[in-house]
C-alpha angles and dihedrals in degrees: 000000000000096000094045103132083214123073106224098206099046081060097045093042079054092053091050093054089049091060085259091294098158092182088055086048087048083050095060105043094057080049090058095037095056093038090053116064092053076062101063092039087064091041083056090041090048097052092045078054092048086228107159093182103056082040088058091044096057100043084058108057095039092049084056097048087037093060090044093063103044102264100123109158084056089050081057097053095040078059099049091052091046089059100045085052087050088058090058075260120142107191112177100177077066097046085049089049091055095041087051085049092042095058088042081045102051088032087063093041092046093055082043092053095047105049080050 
């Protein structure tokens, strides 16, 4: 599906790599799921401190766990952020896109997770 916030293949090439251990993939992605949102909110209280450089941290690492579990056009965000912040720049209206495409992103993984 084209506007899938998950990226199917991504998924399936991570169940390959479990040994096809669909319980283990449910595993991580509650994982995911429960280490993310403390992310965004740093990403948001970065951006209300106006500190590009835990902006840039936690970009960073949600953009890499992002991209692990399938959800590719938040990794892209997440990068975009990462680099702005990078740049000593603090761009909220960025910070607001990933956390809309975080919420569509870990919607989709959770009704994949749980028909796992």
């Amino acid at each position: 599906m084209p506007d899938d916030p998950i990226d199917a293949a991504t998924l399936d090439e991570l169940l390959d790599t479990l040994g096809g251990d669909e319980a283990f993939l449910a595993e991580l992605v509650g994982s995911y799921l429960a280490d993310s949102p403390p992310l965004v909110a740093a990403m948001r209280d970065a951006v209300a401190a106006r500190d590009a450089a835990a902006l840039r941290r936690a970009a960073h690492t949600l953009k890499s766990t992002s991209a692990s579990v399938g959800a590719l056009r938040l990794a892209g965000v997440c990068r975009e952020v990462e680099a702005a912040a990078s740049a000593d720049l603090v761009r909220g209206d960025l910070v607001e896109d990933a956390a809309a495409e975080y919420a569509r992103a870990s919607g989709a993984l959770a009704a994949r997770a749980g028909a796992a």
